[in-house]
C-alpha positions, 0 to 999 in steps of 0.5 A: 713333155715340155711346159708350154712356157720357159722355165730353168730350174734352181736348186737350193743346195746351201751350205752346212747345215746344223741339224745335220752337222754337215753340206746336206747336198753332198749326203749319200743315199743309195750310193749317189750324193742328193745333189746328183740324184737331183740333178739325174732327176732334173737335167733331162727335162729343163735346159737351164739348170742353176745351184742356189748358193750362199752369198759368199759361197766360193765354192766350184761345182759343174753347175753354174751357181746364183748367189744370194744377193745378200749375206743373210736373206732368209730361205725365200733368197734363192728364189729373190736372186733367180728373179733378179738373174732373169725376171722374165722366165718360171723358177722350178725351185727344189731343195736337194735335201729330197732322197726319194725325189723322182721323175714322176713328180717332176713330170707331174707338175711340170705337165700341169702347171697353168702359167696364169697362176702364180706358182705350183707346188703339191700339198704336203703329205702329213699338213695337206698344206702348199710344199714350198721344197718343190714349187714352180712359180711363174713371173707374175710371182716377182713383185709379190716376192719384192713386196714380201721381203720389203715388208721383213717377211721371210717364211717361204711357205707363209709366202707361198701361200699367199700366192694362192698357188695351184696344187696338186696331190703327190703322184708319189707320197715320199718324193718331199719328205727333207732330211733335215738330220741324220734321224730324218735320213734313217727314216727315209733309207727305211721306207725306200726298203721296206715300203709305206707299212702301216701300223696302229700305235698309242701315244702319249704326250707330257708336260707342254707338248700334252697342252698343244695336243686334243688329248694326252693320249692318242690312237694312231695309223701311221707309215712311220718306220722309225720314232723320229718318223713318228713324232715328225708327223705328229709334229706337223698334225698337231704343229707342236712348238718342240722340235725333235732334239729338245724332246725324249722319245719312249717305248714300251717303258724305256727311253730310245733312241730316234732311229728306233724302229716303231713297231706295230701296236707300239706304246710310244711317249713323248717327253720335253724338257722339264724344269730342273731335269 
């Protein structure tokens, strides 16, 4: 089923990016690049669809491309240079960095958009808080867009937010998980193999990250498949200031790399950086 107003879609497919060492857009998950498995995802059910490209992006894709319109706009340039192309239509904004984004997603949002709200997206699954990496935002949106960028504000989320958005639940709870780096990748190859598998794991934090948390140590029911997954959701809980290449992972007594499975009843510890060490 169609929406019930005009909408295109702009995918925000960017450029090299430094937590992965390369053009996320170009990754290959289950034999199929991100950007092609967004694009067999998208095209069946929206006419007009768009690449969001850097200002000086020259490179050639099957797609037709909107250019930021300037050369360091921040993540909301995409969606700032859409409205500038054609102000008078809905913008389905998604990222290409969503492995397991599917057509149910789509169609969910798709069919239950209201057109009288400024955008549409669905809560994030670890914050419960509005997912920008998948948002439709209507042409009411515009003008608060122009005068959130005139004020020098550029988190897509914080603006996202400010719109009051219509949300919704994800129909599947994977389809936004990003994958920022290889680490994030690996966790996400894992749970389209092997499922949401519960666990109960221990954690402990120190030095900082102890002082960001309730308690030190803490019991937890995750669906992590790996360590990196685990300290991203926490990460997000516990909105930890350190991200995951500045922190040592630990199991059972021994440091680990972050694509190592996290298994049942595992005794996990966190460690940031120490002064001297």
């Amino acid at each position: 089923m169609s929406p019930s107003f005009p909408v295109k879609a702009l995918l925000l497919i960017g450029g090299k990016s430094r937590r992965m060492g390369r053009d996320k857009a170009s990754l290959v998950f289950e034999g199929k690049s991100l950007l092609d498995r967004t694009l067999e995802v998208v095209t069946p059910h929206i006419g007009d669809v768009y690449l969001s490209v850097a200002h000086d992006d020259e490179r050639s894709f099957s797609q037709p491309v909107i250019a930021d319109l300037s050369p360091d706009p921040g993540p909301l340039g995409g969606l700032q240079a859409a409205f500038a192309k054609d102000p008078d239509t809905a913008w389905l904004v998604i990222a290409c960095d969503l492995p397991l984004f599917d057509e149910a997603t789509l169609l969910h949002l798709l069919e239950n958009a209201d057109p009288s709200q400024a955008a549409s997206c669905f809560l994030n699954r670890l914050d419960g808080r509005a997912e920008p990496l998948c948002t439709l935002y209507q042409p009411s949106a515009a003008k608060q867009l122009a005068d959130y960028l005139a004020a020098d504000r550029r988190c897509a989320r914080k603006f996202l937010e400010s719109l009051s958005p219509q949300t919704f639940p994800l129909p599947n709870p994977l389809a936004l998980d990003n994958a920022n780096r290889p680490e994030q990748l690996n966790e996400l190859k894992l749970l389209a193999e092997n499922g949401m598998v519960s666990k109960e794991v221990t954690i402990t934090y120190f030095g900082k990250l102890s002082a960001e948390v309730p308690a030190a140590e803490e019991k937890l029911t995750t669906t992590a498949a790996t360590l990196a997954g685990l300290y991203e959701e926490v990460r997000m809980k516990h909105h930890l200031s350190l991200d995951l290449d500045t922190v040592k992972a630990v199991l059972a007594d021994e440091f680990v790399d972050w694509s190592t499975p996290l298994p049942e009843g595992g005794q996990v510890a966190f460690l940031p950086p120490f002064a001297g060490g």
